[in-house]
C-alpha positions in Angstrom: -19.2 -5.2 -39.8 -17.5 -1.5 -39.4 -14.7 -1.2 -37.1 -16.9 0.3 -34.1 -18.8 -2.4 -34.3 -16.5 -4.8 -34.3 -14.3 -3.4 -31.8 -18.4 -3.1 -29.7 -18.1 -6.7 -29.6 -14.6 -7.5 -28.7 -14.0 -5.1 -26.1 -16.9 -6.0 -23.7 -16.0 -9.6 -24.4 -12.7 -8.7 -23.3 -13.6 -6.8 -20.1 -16.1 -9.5 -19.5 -13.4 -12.5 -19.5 -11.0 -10.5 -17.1 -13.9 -10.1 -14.9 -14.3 -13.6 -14.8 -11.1 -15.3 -15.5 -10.4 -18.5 -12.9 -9.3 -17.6 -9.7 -9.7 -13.7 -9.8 -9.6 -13.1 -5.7 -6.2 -14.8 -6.2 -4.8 -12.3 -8.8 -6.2 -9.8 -6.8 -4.6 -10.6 -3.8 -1.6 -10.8 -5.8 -1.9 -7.7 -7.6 -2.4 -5.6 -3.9 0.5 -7.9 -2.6 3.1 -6.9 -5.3 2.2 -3.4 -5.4 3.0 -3.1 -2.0 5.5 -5.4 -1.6 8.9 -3.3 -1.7 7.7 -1.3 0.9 8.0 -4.0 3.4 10.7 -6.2 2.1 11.3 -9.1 4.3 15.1 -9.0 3.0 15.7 -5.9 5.2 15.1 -8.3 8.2 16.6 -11.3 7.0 19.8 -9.9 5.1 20.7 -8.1 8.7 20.1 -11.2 10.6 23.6 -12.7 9.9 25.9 -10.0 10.7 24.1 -9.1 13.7 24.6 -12.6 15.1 28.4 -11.6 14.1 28.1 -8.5 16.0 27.3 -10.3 19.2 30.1 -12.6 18.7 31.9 -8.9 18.3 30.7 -8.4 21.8 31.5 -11.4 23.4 34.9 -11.0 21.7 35.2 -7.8 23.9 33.7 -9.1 27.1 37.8 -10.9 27.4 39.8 -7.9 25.7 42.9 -7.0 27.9 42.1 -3.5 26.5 39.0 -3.1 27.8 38.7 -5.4 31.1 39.7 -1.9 33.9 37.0 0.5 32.1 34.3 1.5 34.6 30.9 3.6 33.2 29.3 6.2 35.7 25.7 7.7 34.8 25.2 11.1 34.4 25.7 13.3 37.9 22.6 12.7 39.6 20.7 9.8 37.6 21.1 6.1 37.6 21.4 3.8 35.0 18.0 2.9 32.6 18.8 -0.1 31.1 22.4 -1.3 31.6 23.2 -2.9 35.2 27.0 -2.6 35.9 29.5 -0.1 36.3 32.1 -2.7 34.5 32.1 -2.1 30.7 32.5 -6.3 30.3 29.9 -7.2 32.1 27.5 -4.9 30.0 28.6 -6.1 26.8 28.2 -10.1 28.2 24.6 -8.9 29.1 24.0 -7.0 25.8 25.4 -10.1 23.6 22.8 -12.3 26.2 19.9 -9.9 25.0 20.6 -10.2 21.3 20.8 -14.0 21.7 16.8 -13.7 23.7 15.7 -11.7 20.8 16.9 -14.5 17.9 15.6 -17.1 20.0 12.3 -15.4 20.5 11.8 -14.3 16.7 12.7 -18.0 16.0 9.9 -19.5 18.5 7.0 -16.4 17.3 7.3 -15.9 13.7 6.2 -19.4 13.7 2.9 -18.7 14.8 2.6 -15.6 12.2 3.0 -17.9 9.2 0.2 -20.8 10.5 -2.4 -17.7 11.2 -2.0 -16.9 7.5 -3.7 -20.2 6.7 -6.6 -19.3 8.8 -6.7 -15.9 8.0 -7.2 -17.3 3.5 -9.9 -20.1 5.0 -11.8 -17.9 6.6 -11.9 -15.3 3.9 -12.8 -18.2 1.6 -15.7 -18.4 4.1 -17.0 -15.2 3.6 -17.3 -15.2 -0.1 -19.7 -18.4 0.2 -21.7 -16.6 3.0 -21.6 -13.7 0.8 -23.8 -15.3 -1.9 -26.5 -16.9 1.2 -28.7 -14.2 2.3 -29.5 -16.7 5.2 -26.0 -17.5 6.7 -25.1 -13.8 6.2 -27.0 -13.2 10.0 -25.6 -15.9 11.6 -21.8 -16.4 10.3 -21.0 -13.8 8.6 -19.8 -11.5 11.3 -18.3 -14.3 13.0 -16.0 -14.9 10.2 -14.5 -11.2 10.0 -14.1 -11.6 14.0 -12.3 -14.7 13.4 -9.4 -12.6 10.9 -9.6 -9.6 13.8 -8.4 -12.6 16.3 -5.8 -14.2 14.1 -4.2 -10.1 13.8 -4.8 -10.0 17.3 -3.1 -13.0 18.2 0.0 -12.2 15.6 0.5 -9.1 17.2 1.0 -10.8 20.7 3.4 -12.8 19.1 5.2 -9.8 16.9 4.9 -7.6 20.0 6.9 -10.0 22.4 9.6 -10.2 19.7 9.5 -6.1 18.9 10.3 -5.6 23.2 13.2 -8.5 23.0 14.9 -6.3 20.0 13.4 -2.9 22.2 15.2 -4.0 25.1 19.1 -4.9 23.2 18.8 -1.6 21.3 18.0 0.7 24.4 20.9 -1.5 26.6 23.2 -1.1 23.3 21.9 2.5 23.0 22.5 3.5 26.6 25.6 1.5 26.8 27.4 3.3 23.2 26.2 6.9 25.0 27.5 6.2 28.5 30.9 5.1 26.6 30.5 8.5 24.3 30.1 10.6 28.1 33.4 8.6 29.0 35.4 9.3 26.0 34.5 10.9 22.5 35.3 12.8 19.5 33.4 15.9 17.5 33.5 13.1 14.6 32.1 10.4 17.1 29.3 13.1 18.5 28.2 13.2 14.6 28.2 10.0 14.3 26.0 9.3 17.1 23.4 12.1 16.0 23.0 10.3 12.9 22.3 7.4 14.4 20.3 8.4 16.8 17.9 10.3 14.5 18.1 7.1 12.0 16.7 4.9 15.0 14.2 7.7 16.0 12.6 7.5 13.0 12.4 3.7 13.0 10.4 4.2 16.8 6.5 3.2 17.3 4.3 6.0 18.3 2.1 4.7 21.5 1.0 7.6 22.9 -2.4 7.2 24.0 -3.6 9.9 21.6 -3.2 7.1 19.4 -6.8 5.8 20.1 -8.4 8.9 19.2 -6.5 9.2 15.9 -7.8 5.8 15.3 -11.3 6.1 16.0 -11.1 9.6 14.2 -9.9 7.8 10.7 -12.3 4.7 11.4 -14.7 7.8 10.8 -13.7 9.3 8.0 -13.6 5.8 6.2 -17.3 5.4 7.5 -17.7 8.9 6.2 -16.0 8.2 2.7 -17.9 4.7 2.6 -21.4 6.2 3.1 -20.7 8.6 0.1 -20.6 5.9 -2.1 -23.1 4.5 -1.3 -25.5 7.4 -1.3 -24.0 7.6 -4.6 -25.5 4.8 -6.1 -29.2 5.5 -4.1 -29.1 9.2 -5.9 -28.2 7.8 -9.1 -30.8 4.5 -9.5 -33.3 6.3 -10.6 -31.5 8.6 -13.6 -30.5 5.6 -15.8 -33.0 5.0 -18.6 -33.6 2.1 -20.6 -31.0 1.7 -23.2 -28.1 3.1 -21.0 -28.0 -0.2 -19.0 -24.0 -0.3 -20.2 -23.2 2.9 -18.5 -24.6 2.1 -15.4 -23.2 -1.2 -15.3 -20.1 0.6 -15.9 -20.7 3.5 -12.9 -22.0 0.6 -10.2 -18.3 -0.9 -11.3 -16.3 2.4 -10.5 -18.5 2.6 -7.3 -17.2 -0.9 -6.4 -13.4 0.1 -7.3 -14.1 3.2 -5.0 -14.9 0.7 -1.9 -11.5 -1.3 -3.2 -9.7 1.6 -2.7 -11.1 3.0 0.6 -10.1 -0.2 2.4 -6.7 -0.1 1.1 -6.2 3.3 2.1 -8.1 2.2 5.6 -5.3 -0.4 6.0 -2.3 1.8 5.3 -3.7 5.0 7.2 -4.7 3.0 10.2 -0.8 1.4 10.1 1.1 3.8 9.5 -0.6 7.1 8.9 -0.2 8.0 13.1 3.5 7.9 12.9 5.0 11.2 13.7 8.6 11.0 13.8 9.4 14.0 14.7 8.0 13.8 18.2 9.7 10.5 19.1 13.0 10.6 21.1 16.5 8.4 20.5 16.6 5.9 23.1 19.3 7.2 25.6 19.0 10.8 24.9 19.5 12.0 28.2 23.0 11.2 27.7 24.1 13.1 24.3 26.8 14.8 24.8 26.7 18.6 24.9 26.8 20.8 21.7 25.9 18.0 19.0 25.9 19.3 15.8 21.7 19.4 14.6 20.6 17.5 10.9 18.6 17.7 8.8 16.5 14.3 8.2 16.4 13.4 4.4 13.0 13.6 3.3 10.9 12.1 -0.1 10.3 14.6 -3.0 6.4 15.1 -2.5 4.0 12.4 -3.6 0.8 12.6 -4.8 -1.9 12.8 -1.9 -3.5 9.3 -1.8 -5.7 10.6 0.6 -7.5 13.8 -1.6 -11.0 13.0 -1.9 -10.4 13.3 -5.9 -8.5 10.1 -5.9 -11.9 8.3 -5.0 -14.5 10.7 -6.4 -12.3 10.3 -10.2 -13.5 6.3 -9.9 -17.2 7.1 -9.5 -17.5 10.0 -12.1 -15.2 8.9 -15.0 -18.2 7.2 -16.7 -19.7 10.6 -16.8 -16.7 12.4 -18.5 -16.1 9.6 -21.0 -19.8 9.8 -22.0 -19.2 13.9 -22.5 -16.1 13.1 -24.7 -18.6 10.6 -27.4 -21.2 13.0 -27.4 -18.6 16.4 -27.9 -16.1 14.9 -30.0 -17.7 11.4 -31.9 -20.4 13.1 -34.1 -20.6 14.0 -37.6 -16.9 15.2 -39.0 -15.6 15.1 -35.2 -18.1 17.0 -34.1 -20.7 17.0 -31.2 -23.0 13.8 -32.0 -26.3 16.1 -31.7 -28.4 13.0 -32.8 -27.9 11.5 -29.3 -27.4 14.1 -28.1 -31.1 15.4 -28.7 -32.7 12.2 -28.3 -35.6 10.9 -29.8 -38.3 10.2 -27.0 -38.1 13.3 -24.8 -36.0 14.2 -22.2 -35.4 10.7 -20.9 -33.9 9.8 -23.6 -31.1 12.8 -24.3 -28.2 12.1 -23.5 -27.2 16.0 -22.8 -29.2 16.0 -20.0 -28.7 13.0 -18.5 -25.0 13.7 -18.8 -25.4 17.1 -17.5 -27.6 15.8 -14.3 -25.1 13.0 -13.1 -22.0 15.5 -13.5 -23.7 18.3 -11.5 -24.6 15.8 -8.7 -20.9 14.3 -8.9 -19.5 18.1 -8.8 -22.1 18.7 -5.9 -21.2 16.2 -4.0 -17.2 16.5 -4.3 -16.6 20.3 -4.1 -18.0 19.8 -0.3 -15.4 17.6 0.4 -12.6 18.9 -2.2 -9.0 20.2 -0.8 -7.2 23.5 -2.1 -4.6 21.6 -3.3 -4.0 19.0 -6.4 -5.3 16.6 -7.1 -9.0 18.0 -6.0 -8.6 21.4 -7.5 -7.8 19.6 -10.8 -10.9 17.7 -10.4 -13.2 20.7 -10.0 -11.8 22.6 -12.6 -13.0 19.7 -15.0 -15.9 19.6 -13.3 -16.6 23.0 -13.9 -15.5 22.7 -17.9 -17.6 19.7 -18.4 -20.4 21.4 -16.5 -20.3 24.5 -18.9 -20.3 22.9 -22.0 -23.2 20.0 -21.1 -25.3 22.8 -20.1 -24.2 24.6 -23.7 -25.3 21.4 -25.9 -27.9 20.7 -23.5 -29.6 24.5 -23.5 -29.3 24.2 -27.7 -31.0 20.8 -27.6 -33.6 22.4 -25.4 -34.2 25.3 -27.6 -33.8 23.1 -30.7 -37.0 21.1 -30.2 -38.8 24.4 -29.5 -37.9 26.3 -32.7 -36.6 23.6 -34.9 -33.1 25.5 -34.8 -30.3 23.5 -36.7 -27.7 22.5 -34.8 -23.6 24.1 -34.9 -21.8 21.6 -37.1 -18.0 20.3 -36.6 -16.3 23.5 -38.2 -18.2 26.3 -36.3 -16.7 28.7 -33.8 -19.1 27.2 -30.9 -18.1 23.6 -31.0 -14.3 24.8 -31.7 -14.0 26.6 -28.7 -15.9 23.8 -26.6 -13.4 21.1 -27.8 -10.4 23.1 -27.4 -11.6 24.0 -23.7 -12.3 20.1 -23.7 -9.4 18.6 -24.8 -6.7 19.3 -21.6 -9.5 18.9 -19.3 -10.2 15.3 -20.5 -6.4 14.5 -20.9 -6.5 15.8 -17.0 -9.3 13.4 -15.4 -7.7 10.4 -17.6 -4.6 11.1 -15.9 -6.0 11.3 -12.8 -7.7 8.2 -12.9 -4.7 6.3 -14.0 -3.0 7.6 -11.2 -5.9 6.7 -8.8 -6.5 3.1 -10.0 -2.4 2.7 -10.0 -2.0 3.6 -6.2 0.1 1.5 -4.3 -1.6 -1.2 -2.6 -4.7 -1.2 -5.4 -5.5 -4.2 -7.8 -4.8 -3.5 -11.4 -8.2 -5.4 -11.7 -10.5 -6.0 -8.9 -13.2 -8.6 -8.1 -15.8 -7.9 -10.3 -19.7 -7.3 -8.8 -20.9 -10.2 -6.8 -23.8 -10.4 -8.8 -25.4 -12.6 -12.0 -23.7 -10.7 -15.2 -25.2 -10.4 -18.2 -23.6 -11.3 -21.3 -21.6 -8.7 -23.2 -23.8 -8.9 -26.7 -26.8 -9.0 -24.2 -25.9 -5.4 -22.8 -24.9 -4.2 -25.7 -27.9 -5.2 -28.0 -30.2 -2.8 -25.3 -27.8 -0.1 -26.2 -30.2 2.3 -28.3 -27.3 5.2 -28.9 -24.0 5.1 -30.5 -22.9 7.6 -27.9 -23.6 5.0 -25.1 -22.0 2.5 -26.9 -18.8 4.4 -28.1 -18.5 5.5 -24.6 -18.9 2.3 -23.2 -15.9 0.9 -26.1 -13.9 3.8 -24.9 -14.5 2.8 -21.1 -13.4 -0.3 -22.2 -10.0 0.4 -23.7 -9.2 2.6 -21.0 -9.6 0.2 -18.1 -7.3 -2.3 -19.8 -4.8 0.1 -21.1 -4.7 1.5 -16.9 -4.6 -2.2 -16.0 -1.7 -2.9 -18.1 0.4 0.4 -17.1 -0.8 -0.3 -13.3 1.0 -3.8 -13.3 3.9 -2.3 -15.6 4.5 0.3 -13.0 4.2 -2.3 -10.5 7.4 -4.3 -12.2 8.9 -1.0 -12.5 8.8 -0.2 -8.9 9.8 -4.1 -7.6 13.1 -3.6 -9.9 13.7 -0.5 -8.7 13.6 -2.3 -4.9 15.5 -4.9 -5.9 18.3 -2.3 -6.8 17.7 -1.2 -3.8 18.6 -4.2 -1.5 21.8 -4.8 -3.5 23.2 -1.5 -2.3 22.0 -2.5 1.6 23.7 -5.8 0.7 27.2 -3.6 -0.1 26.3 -1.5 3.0 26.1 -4.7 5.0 29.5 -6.1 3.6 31.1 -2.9 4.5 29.6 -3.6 8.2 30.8 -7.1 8.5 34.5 -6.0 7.2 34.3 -3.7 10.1 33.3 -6.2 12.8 36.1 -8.9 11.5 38.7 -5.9 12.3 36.9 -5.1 15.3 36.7 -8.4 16.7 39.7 -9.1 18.5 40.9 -9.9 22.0 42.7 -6.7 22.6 39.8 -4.1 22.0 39.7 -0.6 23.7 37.2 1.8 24.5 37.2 3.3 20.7 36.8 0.0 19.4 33.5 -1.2 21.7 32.0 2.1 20.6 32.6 1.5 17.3 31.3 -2.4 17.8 27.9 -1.2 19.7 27.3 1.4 16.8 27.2 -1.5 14.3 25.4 -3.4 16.7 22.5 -0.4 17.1 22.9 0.2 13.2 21.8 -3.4 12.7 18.9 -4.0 15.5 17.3 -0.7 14.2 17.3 -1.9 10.7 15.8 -5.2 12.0 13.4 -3.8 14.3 11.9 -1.3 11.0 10.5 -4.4 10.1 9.4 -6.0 13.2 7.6 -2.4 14.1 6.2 -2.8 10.7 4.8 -6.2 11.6 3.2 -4.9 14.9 1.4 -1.8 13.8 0.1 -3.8 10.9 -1.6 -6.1 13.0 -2.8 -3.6 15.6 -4.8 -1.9 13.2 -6.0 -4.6 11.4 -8.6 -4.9 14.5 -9.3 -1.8 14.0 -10.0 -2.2 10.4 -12.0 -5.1 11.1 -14.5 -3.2 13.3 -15.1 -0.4 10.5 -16.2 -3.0 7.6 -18.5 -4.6 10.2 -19.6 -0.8 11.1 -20.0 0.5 8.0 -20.5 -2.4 5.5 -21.1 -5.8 7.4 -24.3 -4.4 10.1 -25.8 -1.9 6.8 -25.9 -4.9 4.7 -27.2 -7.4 7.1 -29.9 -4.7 8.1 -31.2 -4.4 4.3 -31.4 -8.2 4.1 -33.5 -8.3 7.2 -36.0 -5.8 6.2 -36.4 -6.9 2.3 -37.2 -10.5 4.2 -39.5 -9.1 6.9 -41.3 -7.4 3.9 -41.7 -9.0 0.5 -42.8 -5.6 -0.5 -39.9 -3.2 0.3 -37.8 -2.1 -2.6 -34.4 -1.8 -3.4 -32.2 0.7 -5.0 -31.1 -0.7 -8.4 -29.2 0.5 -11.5 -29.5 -1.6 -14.3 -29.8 -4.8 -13.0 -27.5 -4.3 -10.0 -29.5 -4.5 -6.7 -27.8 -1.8 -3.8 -27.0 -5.0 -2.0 -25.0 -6.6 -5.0 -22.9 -3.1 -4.4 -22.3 -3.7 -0.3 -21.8 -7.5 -0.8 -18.9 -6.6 -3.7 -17.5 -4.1 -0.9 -17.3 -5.9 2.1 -16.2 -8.9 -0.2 -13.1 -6.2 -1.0 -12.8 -5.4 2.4 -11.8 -9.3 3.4 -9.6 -9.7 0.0 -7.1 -6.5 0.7 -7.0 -7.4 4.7 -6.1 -10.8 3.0 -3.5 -9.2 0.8 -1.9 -7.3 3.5 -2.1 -10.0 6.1 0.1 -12.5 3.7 2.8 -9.8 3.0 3.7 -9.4 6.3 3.2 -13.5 6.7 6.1 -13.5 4.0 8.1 -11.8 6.6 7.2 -14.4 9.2 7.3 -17.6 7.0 10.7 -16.3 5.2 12.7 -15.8 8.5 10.9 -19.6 9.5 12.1 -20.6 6.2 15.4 -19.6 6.4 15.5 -19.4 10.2 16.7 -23.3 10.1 19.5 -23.1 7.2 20.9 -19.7 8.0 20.1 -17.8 11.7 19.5 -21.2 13.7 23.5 -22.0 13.2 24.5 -19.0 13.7 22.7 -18.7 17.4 24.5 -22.4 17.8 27.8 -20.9 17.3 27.3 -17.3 19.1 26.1 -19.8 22.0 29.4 -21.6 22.0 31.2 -18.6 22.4 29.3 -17.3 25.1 31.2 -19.9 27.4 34.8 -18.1 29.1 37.5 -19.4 26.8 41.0 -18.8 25.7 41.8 -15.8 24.0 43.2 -18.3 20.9 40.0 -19.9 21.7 37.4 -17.4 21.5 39.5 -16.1 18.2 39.1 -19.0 16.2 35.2 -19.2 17.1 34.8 -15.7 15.6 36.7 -16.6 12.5 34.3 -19.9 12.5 31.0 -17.4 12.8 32.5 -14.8 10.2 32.9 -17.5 8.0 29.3 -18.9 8.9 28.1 -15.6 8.1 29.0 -15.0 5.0 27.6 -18.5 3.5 23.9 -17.6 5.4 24.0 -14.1 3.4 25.2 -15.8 0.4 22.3 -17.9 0.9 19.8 -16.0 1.8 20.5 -13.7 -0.9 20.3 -16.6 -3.5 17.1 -17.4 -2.1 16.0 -13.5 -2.6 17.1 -13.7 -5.9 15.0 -16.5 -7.0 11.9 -15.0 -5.0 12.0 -11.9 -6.8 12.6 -13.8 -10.1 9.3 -15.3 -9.5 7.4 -12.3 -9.1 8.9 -10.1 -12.0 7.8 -12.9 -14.1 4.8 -13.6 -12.6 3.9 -9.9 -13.4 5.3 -9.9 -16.7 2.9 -12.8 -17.9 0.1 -10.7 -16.9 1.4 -7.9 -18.5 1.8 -9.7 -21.5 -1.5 -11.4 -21.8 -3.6 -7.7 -21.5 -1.1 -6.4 -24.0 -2.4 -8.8 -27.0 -5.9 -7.2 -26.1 -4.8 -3.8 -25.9 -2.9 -3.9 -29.1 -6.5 -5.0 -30.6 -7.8 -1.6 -28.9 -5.7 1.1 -28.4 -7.0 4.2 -26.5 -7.2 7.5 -28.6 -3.0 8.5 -28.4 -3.8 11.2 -26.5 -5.9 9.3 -23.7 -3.4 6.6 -23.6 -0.4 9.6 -23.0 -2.5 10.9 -20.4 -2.7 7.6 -18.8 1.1 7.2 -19.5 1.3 10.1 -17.1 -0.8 8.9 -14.4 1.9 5.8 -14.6 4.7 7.7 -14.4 3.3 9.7 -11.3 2.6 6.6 -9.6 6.5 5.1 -9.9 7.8 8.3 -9.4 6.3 8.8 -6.1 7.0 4.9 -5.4 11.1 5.6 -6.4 11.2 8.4 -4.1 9.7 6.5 -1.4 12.4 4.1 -2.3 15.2 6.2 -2.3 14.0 8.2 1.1 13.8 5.2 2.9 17.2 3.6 2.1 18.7 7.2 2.9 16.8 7.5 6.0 17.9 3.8 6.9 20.3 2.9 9.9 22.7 1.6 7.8 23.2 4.7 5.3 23.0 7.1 8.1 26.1 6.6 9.8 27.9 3.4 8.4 29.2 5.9 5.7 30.5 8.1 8.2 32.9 5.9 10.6 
């Protein structure tokens, strides 16, 4: 047996096995969830619970200070107070310590509810991938299932909405409060410090204009739009593959499916947080800045690639296509074009120039009406374009070949010299951008395979009648699990990189809570309650980041919802209906694979991401319920107790009792964090492990696996400078650093 044909037989095995490995949907979901998962860390929320019970123990601290207890706040000339009631500066901070209490409590009784609707949310996607496989409950229960997930969202985002206006309502009274004391008394340094922080809470602010609907609908669209495409995609294309290419269309149904993968995702994160514009949302209390504050610059990411350029989806679909270019140009006799397959040896049907040549010209057809002036989709046509001019060259001497018996350019002439060297970047370019593509945040490194029976590898590739077909197919192989492997080892990357991350907010946090154990005393002035509501607003804005998080996420999941049953659920249910009303109507197929093996694979996508997503942001609710007993619950017990008029020896010693309490719930809950995130890097590190023995057996050609090294690298680069803008854009860098 030569090596290609014993690496024929152990990479489709390979493939085949991860396809169908036990429990697949739950790697999947595992895979989207960890990909994803530093960008919504629940330890943002839970780290900042502790010393923001402290900081209303700060407050009732101040409520009794001799050095506060004369100061009376006016509004600004002509205008009356927002949110704050009194005129008496201790009254307003017993009701802002009252409001930060309501919000605890209120997080404590909701984010109960989030965590049980998780459960319903897995059963009923469970649900849908037995319905799924029954062509006769897909009419009657298989809407109903997705419209039971849009209720459970729905019903989470009631619950996350009520908590998000408890902490709405303490940060505009603390907010209000801090600028009315600023309009009293204040310093150029204070004025600074209260820009930062108010442009640090602007940015953490929920966008509900109503415009918001039609940006909604107007995305819902465009996924219909992008969803249709591939679609038509596979229609247009079931009637090019010929027998003996069943492999490569196998292989281009697959990419289709990965397409749909990644349009939800990108549905799901658009429709969350793609409407955020931050620079049109206002700092709560605004109207009373001071005069002349200095203006700043936000600190913005380095640029990232644009997950939403058509090429990122149209690179899935046509990689089959370049890869079949690169056997035929580069895998022939000497390392040069393989004319024998080339040319074919029953007519047209059969040569694998043309039929190369036709799917890339309706790929490039289809994109450059969609394709951006910018990068990545002007990378994309240019190898379009390449691979286009150089099928047509081998094609057009195939042509002329079987006219005139003309002999064909061998390895060493000019012709196929200039072709490869044109070649060579380009293929190294559409590599790269497919690595980068199937390694977005919020993808599976390896998604559900088609729902649909699969034939056995040595089955497929026994129909394989060219070695072109079949060394592309190898090569297909080899690349999908070397992307897999660098997708989860960027993930890892990425969740370390985090992890650094919260350790630094951790030290920020310290700093905070030094600063409210100074500040905490029974003889407090004016400077000092300023300084105690800026540490208060610094940690309900950090808090409430995650909490917004929470409630967009569920608003759009609805939203979501209704496009799958738009653009997936009602087409598929429609072809069902009519292939059952007539025995006679035909279907689309490509090798095997029916059109509704492709639809029932996407919407089967749809439900596994929304899955994903849904039980990342459960994490956030069923940590803080976890935790909530051990480490907040305590805490409230305690702030409670001071909350009652006592001595000032007496209220004293209750503070140094809740400091103390503090600092054992964030050593804790950081312990607890710890172990968590242990979990998951090894987790991810046995799957990378497990694709590394197979990829060690088949290495990609070194300059196809540095290519896809590069998508990798693009990938965590845009994922550490997400990082690193959002802890600098955080509350607690902004102006913690500065007082």
């Amino acid at each position: 047996m030569t090596g290609i044909e014993e690496e024929l037989t152990v990479a489709p095995k390979a493939q085949y096995d991860l396809d169908s490995r036990p429990n697949i949907t739950d790697d999947t979901v595992n895979e989207i969830k960890n990909s994803i998962i530093f960008q919504y860390n629940w330890e943002e929320l839970l780290q900042s619970g502790p010393v923001a019970l402290s900081c209303i123990g700060s407050c009732f601290i101040a409520c009794t200070s001799k050095g506060s207890d004369h100061i009376q706040l006016d509004p600004p000339e002509g205008k009356e107070f927002q949110h704050i009631k009194y005129k008496a500066l201790n009254a307003n901070l017993m009701d802002s310590a009252n409001y930060g209490c309501e919000a605890f409590l209120k997080a404590e009784r909701n984010m109960v509810f989030v965590q049980q609707a998780s459960g319903s949310v897995s059963k009923a996607v469970a649900d849908v991938e037995k319905i799924l496989m029954n062509e006769q409950a897909v009419n009657t229960q298989l809407a109903s299932r997705l419209i039971l997930i849009k209720k459970a969202a729905d019903k989470c985002y009631n619950n996350v909405k009520e908590i998000d206006e408890k902490f709405d309502r303490w940060l505009r009274h603390c907010m209000e409060l801090h600028a009315v004391c600023m309009q009293t008394q204040s310093s150029n340094a204070e004025r600074l410090v209260a820009t930062e922080m108010d442009m640090a809470v602007a940015q953490k602010t929920v966008d509900s204009q109503k415009s918001e609907v039609d940006k909604t609908r107007e995305r819902t669209q465009t996924f219909g739009k992008q969803m249709e495409v591939a679609t038509e995609a596979f229609k247009r294309a079931s009637d090019k593959y010929p027998s003996g290419w069943e492999i490569i269309g196998q292989q281009f149904v697959g990419s289709l499916s990965e397409t749909g993968l990644a349009l939800i995702g990108l549905a799901v994160k658009t429709l969350t947080f793609g409407s955020i514009d931050m620079s049109r949302n206002r700092a709560h209390g605004e109207e009373y800045a001071p005069p002349n504050r200095p203006t700043l610059s936000t600190p913005k990411p380095t640029e990232s690639p644009r997950v939403g350029d058509p090429a990122n989806h149209y690179i899935s679909k046509s990689i089959p296509y370049f890869e079949q270019l690169d056997v035929i140009l580069t895998k022939g006799k000497d390392g040069g074009v393989n004319w024998e397959d080339a040319s074919g040896q029953d007519g047209r049907a059969d040569q694998s120039s043309y039929l190369v040549k036709s799917l890339l010209q309706s790929e490039f057809d289809d994109f450059r009406k969609v394709a951006t002036r910018l990068d990545p989709s002007q990378t994309l046509l240019n190898a379009f374009a390449v691979a286009l001019k150089i099928a047509m060259a081998i094609n057009e001497i195939v042509e002329k070949s079987a006219k005139i018996n003309r002999s064909f350019p061998k390895a060493n002439s000019q012709e196929v010299k200039d072709w490869q060297q044109q070649w060579r970047p380009v293929y190294s370019s559409v590599q790269k951008l497919s690595a980068t593509a199937h390694s977005q945040l919020g993808t599976a490194a390896s998604g559900p395979p088609i729902m649909a029976g699969t034939e056995d590898p040595a089955t497929t590739i026994g129909k394989t009648r060219t070695l072109s077909v079949a060394q592309a197919s190898l090569d297909a192989a080899k690349h999908r699990l070397d992307t897999t492997q660098k997708h989860l080892s960027a993930t890892q990357d990425l969740y370390l990189k985090s992890s650094q991350a919260m350790i630094e907010q951790q030290n920020k946090l310290s700093q905070i809570q030094a600063d409210i154990k100074r500040l905490s005393m029974t003889t407090a002035d004016l400077n000092e309650v300023k300084r105690i509501l800026i540490r208060a607003i610094e940690l309900i804005a950090q808090m409430k980041s995650q909490i917004s998080n929470l409630c967009r996420f569920f608003g759009a999941i609805g939203a979501t919802v209704d496009a799958v049953v738009m653009y997936n659920v009602q087409p598929f249910i429609d072809d069902i209906t009519a292939t059952t009303n007539d025995s006679t109507a035909g279907q689309s197929s490509i090798t095997g694979y029916h059109y509704n093996d492709l639809t029932r694979t996407m919407i089967y996508q749809a439900v596994v991401t929304i899955k994903a997503y849904f039980s990342v942001f459960a994490d956030i609710a069923g940590m803080w319920s976890q935790l909530c007993i051990e480490d907040i619950k305590p805490g409230l017990e305690l702030v409670d107790k001071m909350s009652l008029s006592g001595e000032n020896e007496e209220q004293q010693l209750k503070m140094d009792e809740l400091q103390n309490w503090t600092q054992k719930a964030r050593d804790h809950i950081t312990q607890v964090a710890a172990k968590k995130r242990a979990e998951i890097i090894d987790q991810l590190g046995v799957r990378i492990k497990n694709i590394e023995a197979t990829t060690k057996m088949l290495p990609s050609a070194p300059a196809v696996e540095a290519a896809i090294e590069e998508g990798r690298q693009v990938v965590i680069q845009a994922g550490e400078d997400e990082i690193t803008h959002n802890a600098a854009a955080s509350p607690l860098e902004r102006s913690s650093i500065k007082t």
